[in-house]
KEDRENFI-407505 format. One record per residue (C-alpha): x, y, z; residue in three letters. Coordinates in steps of 0.1 Angstrom, whole numbers, padded with zeros to 4 digits, always signed. Example, Ala and Ser with C-alpha at 12.3 -4.5 7.8 and 13.67 -1.06 7.14 Angstrom:
% KEDRENFI-407505
+0123-0045+0078Ala/+0137-0011+0071Ser/
This chain:
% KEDRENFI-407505
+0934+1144+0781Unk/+0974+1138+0781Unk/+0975+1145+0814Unk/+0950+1117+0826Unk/+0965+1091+0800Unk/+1000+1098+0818Unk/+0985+1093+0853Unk/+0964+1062+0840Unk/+0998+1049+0823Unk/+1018+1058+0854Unk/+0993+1043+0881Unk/+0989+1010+0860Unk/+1026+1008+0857Unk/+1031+1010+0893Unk/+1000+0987+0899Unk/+1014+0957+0875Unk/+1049+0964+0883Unk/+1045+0962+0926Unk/+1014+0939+0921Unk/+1037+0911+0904Unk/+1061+0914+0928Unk/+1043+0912+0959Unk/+1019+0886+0940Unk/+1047+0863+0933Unk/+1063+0866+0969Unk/+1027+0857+0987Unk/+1029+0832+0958Unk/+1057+0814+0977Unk/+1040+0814+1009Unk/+1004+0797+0991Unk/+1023+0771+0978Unk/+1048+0764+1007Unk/+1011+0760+1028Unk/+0994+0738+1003Unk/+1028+0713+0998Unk/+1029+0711+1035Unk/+0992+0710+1045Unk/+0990+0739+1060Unk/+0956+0753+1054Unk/+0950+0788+1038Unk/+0920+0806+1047Unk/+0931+0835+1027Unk/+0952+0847+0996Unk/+0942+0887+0990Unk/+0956+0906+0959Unk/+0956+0943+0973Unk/+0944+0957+1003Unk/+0908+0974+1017Unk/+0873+0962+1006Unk/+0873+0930+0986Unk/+0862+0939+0954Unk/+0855+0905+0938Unk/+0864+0870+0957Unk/+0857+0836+0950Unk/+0865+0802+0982Unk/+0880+0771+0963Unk/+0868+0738+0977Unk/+0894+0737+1005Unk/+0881+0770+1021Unk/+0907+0792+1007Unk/+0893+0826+0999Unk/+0910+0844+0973Unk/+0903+0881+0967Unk/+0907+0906+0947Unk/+0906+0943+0966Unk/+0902+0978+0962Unk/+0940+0992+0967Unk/+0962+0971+0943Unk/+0994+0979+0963Unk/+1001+0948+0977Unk/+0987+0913+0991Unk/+0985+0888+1017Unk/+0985+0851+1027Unk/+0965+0840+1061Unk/+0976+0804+1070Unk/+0950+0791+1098Unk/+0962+0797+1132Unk/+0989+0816+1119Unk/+0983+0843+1149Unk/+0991+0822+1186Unk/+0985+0853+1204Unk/+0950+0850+1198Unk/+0943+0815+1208Unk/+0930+0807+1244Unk/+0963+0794+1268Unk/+0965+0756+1265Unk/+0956+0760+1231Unk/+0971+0729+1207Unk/+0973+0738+1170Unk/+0958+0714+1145Unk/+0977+0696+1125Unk/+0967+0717+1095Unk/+0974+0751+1111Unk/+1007+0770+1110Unk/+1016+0766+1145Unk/+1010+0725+1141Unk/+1042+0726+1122Unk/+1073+0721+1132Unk/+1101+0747+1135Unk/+1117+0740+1101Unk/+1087+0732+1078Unk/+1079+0767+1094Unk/+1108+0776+1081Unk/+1103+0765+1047Unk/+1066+0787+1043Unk/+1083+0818+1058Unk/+1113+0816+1031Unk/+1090+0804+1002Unk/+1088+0842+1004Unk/+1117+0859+0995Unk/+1127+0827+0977Unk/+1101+0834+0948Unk/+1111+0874+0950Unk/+1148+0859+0937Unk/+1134+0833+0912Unk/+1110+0861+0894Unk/+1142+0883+0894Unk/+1161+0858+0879Unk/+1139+0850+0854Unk/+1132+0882+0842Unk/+1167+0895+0846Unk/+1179+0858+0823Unk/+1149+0863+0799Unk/+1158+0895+0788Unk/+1197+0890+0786Unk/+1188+0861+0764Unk/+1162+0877+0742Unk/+1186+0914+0742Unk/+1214+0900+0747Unk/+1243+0905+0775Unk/+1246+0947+0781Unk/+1280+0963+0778Unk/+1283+1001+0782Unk/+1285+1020+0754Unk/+1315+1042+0743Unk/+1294+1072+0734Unk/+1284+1099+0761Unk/+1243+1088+0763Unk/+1226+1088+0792Unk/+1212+1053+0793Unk/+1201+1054+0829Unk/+1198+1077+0859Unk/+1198+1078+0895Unk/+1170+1095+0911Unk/+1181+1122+0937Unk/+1213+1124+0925Unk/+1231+1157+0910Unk/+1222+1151+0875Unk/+1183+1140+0881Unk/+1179+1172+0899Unk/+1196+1195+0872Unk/+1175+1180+0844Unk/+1192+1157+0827Unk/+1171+1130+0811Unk/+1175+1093+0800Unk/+1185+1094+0763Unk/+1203+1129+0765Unk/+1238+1131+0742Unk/+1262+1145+0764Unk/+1281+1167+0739Unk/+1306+1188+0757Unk/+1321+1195+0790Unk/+1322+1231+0800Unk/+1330+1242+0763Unk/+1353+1215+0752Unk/+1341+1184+0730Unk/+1340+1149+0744Unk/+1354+1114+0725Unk/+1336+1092+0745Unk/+1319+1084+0778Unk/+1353+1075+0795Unk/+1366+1111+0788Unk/+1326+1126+0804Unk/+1332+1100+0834Unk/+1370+1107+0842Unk/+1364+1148+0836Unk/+1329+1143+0861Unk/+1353+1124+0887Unk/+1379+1152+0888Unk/+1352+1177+0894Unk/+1338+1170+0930Unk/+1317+1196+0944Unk/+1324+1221+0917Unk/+1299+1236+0892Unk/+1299+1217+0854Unk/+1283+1230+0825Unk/+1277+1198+0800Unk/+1264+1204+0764Unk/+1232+1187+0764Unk/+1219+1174+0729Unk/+1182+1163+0733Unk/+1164+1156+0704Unk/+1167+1185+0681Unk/+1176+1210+0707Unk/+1211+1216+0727Unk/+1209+1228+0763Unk/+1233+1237+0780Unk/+1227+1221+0816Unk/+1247+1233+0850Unk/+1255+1207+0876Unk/+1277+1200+0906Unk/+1287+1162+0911Unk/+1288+1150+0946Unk/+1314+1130+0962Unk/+1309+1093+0960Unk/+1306+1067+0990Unk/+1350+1064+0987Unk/+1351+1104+0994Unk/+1376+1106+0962Unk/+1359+1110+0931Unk/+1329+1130+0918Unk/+1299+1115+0904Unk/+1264+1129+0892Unk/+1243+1095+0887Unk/+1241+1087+0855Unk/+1253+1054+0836Unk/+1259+1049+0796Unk/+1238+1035+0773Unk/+1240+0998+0772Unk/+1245+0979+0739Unk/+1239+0942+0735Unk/+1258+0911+0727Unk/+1237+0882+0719Unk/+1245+0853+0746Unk/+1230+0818+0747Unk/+1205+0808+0777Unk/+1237+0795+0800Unk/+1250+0831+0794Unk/+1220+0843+0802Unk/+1216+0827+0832Unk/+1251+0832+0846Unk/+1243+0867+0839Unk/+1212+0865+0863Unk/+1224+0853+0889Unk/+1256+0876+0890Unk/+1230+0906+0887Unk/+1210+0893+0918Unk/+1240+0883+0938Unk/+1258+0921+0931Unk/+1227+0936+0937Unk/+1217+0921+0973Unk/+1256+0924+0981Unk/+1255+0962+0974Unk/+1227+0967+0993Unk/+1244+0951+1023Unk/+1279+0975+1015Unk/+1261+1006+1009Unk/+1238+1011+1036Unk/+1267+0995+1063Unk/+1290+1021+1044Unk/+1268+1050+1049Unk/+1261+1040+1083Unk/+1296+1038+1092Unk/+1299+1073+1083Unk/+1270+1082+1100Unk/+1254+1094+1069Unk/+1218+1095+1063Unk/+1212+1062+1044Unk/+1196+1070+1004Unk/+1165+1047+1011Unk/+1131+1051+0988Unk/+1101+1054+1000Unk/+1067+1042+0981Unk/+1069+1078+0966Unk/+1106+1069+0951Unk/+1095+1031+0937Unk/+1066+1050+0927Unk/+1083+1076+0907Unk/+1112+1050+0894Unk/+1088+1028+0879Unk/+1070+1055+0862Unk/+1100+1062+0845Unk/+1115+1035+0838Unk/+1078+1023+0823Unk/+1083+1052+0797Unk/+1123+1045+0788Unk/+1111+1014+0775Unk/+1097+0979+0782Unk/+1136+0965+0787Unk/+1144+0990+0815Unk/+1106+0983+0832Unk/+1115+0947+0834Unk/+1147+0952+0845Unk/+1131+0976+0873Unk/+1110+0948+0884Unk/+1138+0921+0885Unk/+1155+0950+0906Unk/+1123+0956+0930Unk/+1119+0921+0932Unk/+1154+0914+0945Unk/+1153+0944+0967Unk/+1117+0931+0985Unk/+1130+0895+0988Unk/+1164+0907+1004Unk/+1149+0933+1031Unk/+1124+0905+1042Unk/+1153+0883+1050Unk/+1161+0904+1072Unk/+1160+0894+1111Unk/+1134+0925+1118Unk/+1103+0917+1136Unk/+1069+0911+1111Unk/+1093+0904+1091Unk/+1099+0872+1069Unk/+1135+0870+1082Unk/+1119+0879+1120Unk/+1096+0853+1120Unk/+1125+0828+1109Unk/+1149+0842+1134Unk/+1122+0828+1164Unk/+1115+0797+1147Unk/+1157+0793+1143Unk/+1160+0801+1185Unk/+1130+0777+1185Unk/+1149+0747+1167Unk/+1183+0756+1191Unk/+1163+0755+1230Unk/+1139+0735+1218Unk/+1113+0752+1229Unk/+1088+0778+1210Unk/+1092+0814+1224Unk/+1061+0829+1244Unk/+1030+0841+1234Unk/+1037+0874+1252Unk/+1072+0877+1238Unk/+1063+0875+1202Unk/+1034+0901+1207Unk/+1065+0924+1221Unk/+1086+0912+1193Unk/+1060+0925+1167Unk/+1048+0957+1185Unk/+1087+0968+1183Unk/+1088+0953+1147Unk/+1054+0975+1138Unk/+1071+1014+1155Unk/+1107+1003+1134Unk/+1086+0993+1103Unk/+1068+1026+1108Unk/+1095+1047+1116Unk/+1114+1036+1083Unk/+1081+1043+1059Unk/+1081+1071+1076Unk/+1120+1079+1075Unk/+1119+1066+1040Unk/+1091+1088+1025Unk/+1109+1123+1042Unk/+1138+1110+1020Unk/+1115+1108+0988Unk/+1099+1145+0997Unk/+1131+1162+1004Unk/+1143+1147+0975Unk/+1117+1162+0951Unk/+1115+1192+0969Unk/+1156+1200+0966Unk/+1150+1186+0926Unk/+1122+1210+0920Unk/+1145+1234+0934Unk/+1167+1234+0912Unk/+1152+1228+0882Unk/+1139+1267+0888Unk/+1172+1276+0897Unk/+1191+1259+0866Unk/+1158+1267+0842Unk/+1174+1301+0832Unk/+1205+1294+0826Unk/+1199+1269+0801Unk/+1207+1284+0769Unk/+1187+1269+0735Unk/+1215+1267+0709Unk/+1201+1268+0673Unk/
């Protein structure tokens, strides 16, 4: 019975969690349609069979379907490769717009990703207040696939010791975890009434200098009014989007295999965070929601950001590209997009395999100290 409440808890997690996100994002594209007349034919919550569906009085069918994973919007004569050459778009079809108002329906899209993000992210500074790390050494997140994740370590775990010798604080666990790069630890582990003793070996960090295993501190709040708050937000969404940019350039730079998540990762992360506590779930979903709104800004074919590099080229010659190269354009955009779920999902596998790995390697050495 545990067992099927966890999966219900985790699938419904994931289910809320992605569905808002990808909700609010189609969202942006609706009601960038309706503002500009463009008509919708449909607005889908999921994907597969329609489950239940109902048409509003301007035709639009909205539906709800079987695999609530994701969503979609269908603006009439959104597809030109299907219409008959000498075809002229209506005036209430996609293609009857102009380049920019184009535009403006293609980034409704990634622009709603950043507003849900940075209303959550706001909310909750203002309702918990603003989050500074705390001094003591408790896990208060973790990164998944990094040293610590895969030796066991958990979110809420008292970091005690560091091979024998008592900590003060989590600057003395953090500087003692940077000196130790590649090089077995044993941390004192206390974890509800039990103390483990935990092995692990921190990896270098993206600067080649300094060790790290993945975890961060526990944060504690100071109450901040709504101006804090949203100062706050926006700083969160603007650090996140520009580390993304940083760390995947970085890692490509070096020719390194990029860390990307798959659906297996989100799925996994979610989970987790959904049992740490509703504070970190939301702040997951601001997180998830930034990360989908900045990757569809990207200039990749099927793409948000592809579309609006064409319609861009369009608004500089113009002159709309072809038919025939927008049907290459998205063919290449489909094998990349694949390729990366793909790439993305071996990531996610090798990543649990190599932590279930050594979870049976570290099992029995750790000690239970009464």
């Amino acid at each position: 019975m545990n067992s099927i409440l966890s999966i219900l808890h985790t699938v419904g997690a994931n289910a809320f969690a992605l569905g808002l996100v990808i909700v609010l994002h189609e969202s942006g594209h609706f009601f960038a349609c309706r503002r500009l007349g463009v008509r919708v034919e449909k607005f889908a919550f999921g994907f597969g069979p329609e489950l239940i569906g109902i048409t509003d009085s301007v035709g639009t069918r909205f539906s709800l379907c079987a695999i609530p994973f994701g969503g979609f919007v269908k603006p009439a004569g959104e597809d030109p490769t299907t219409q008959d050459a000498g075809y002229k778009p209506k005036k209430d079809e996609y293609f009857g717009q102009s380049w920019n108002r184009r535009l403006i329906i293609v980034y409704a899209g990634p622009a709603m990703n950043y507003l849900l993000a940075f209303s959550l992210y706001s909310g909750l500074i203002w309702f918990k207040g603003m989050p500074e790390a705390s001094k003591e050494p408790i896990i208060g997140n973790m990164m998944i696939g990094f040293p610590a994740d895969k030796a066991g370590i958990e979110i809420g775990d008292k970091i005690t010791a560091f091979g024998g010798r008592a900590l003060t604080g989590w600057e003395d666990l953090a500087s003692s975890i940077h000196r130790s790069p590649d090089k077995q630890i044993s941390l004192s582990v206390v974890r509800g009434d039990k103390t483990l003793e935990i092995k692990v070996t921190p990896k270098l960090d993206d600067s080649g200098e300094r060790g790290v295993i993945g975890i961060m501190p526990k944060a504690e709040y100071k109450s901040v009014g709504p101006l804090g708050a949203g100062r706050e937000a926006l700083r969160l969404c603007w650090t996140q989007s520009k580390q993304t940019v940083t760390t995947i350039a970085g890692k490509l730079w070096k020719r390194e295999r990029p860390d990307l998540a798959g659906p297996v990762g989100i799925f996994q992360m979610v989970s987790r965070a959904s049992r740490a506590g509703w504070e970190e779930f939301v702040f997951l979903i601001g997180f998830i929601s930034v990360a989908i709104g900045f990757f569809n800004l990207l200039p990749l074919p099927l793409l948000d950001g592809g579309h609006a590099a064409f319609y861009w080229w369009e608004g500089i010659r113009g002159k709309r590209a072809s038919n025939a190269a927008m049907e290459k354009a998205n063919t290449v955009g489909i094998a990349f997009l694949m390729s990366l779920l793909v790439f993305a999902t071996y990531n996610d596998v090798l990543r649990i395999r190599t932590e279930r790995a050594s979870k049976k390697t570290e099992a029995p050495k750790a000690e239970l100290k009464k």
